[in-house]
Steps between C-alpha positions, in 0.01 A plus 500: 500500500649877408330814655578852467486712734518889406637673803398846643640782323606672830767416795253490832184311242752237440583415870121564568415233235752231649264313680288441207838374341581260801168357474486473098847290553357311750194431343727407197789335608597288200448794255721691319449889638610795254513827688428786206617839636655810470862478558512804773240255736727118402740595812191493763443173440850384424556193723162352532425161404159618343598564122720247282629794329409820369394714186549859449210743317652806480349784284809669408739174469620295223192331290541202693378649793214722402196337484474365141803342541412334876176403378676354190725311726225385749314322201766239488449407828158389468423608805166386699453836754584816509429675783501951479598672808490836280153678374622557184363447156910453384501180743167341456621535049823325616335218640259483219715520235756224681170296470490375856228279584375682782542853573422658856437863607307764554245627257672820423516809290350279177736210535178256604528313147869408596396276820338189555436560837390852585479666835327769548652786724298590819212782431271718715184476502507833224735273259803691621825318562536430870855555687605163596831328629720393236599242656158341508494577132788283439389208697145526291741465208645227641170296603376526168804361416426173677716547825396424892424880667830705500595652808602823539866415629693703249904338456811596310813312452842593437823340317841442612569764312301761699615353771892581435418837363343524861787374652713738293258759646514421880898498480503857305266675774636352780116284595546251770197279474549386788366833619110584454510652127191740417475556146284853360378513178446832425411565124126475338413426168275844406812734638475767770154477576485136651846574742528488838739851522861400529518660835268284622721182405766662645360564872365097468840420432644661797270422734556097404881547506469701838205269660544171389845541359449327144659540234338684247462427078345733296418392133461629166370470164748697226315817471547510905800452570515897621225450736704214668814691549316794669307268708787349608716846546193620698522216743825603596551160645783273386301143530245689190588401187379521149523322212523760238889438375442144480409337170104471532309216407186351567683124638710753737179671687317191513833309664532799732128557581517074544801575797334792683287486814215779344452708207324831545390585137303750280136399359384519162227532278620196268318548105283192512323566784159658479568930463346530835668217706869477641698217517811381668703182492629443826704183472458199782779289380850540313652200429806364344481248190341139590707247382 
């Protein structure tokens, strides 16, 4: 059996749809999983033991990778589900075009011809889309599938690889883990207006190096590496630390936010969730690779 599975098109969907992907592998144990993404989101779930391997469907890539080309790929495999974690018309055509036997997802922006098995999004009693979890979307997604209830025990893995660019990390800053580690996240995906104010960070970090004497991580994205260096000059503490002139990848924060005690983070309005509802991905386990 081969299903596709066509990933969230955003970092905190993906790790909000991973336990709809535990349960689709372990509904499916013998089957052959392809994980069709964006290659920006392939590091979040680099590690698991959910997908076999993955495809890229990138818009602006070579023609193998935009969605002619994945769909012309995809049609070789024969494949017997496919399974959309996006709304969009560009992944229920995909599917279609691969010829997949059965097609799940949500009866979207005009794409209902594309699926086999269509669910419909939760309404108000005026017809209006109602704000629901997304989380609870994704397990739908994964029901109709054929899979046992998901919970909603969200999980990321890392490699070894993370794991030595962690270590590489730990030694360059000076971490002792066997110290209580407090990692703050500080960035937001819509910019100023969903911050905490640096200043803020900077107190919390004091007052956790002064009353409970951990050591303190802040993280960053590329576009924030500024905000971690003040945050981390504003402390004025020498067991705060940031990340910002280390090489950033998604494997590193997931290895580092995997050896911490907390993480203190931003919250986001995620695109996928309903306009009026917010969403955050909190994670309940990190884990290294299962052998």
């Amino acid at each position: 059996m081969k299903i596709a599975i066509f990933l969230p098109n955003w970092i905190g969907d993906v790790v909000m749809a991973t336990p709809a992907f535990r349960a689709l592998r372990e509904q499916y144990p013998m089957a052959e999983i392809i994980g069709v993404c964006r290659p920006y989101v392939a590091d979040v779930v680099a590690g698991s033991p959910w997908f076999d391997r993955l495809a890229f469907l990138d818009r602006q890539g070579p023609f193998s990778r935009r969605w002619l080309g994945v769909a012309w790929r995809q049609r070789r495999e024969r494949l017997d589900l496919s399974v959309l974690f996006p709304n969009s018309l560009r992944s229920g055509l995909v599917a279609w075009l691969a010829g997949s036997r059965k097609i799940v997802g949500f009866n979207r922006y005009g794409r209902g011809w594309t699926l086999t098995e269509r669910l419909e999004p939760v309404r108000d009693e005026r017809g209006r889309l109602k704000p629901a979890p997304i989380i609870a979307d994704y397990n739908r997604l994964a029901r109709a599938a054929g899979t046992s209830p998901p919970s909603n025990r969200m999980e990321l893995f890392t490699t070894p690889g993370d794991e030595t660019a962690a270590d590489e990390a730990d030694r360059a800053l000076g971490i002792e883990r066997s110290r209580e580690t407090v990692c703050l996240n500080p960035g937001a995906a819509f910019g100023a207006a969903k911050h905490w104010p640096v200043e803020s960070f900077a107190i919390l970090a004091q007052e956790l190096s002064d009353r409970r004497n951990s050591q303190v991580l802040v993280l960053c994205g590329p576009t924030e590496r500024a905000m971690a260096r003040h945050i981390a000059k504003l402390a004025t503490r020498p067991n705060v630390v940031s990340i910002a002139d280390m090489p950033l990848s998604i494997g590193l924060t997931k290895a580092l936010v995997r050896r911490s005690s907390a993480l203190v983070t931003t919250t986001t309005r995620t695109p996928g969730c309903s306009k009026r509802s917010r969403c955050t991905a909190s994670l309940s386990s990190m884990s290294t690779p299962r052998s």
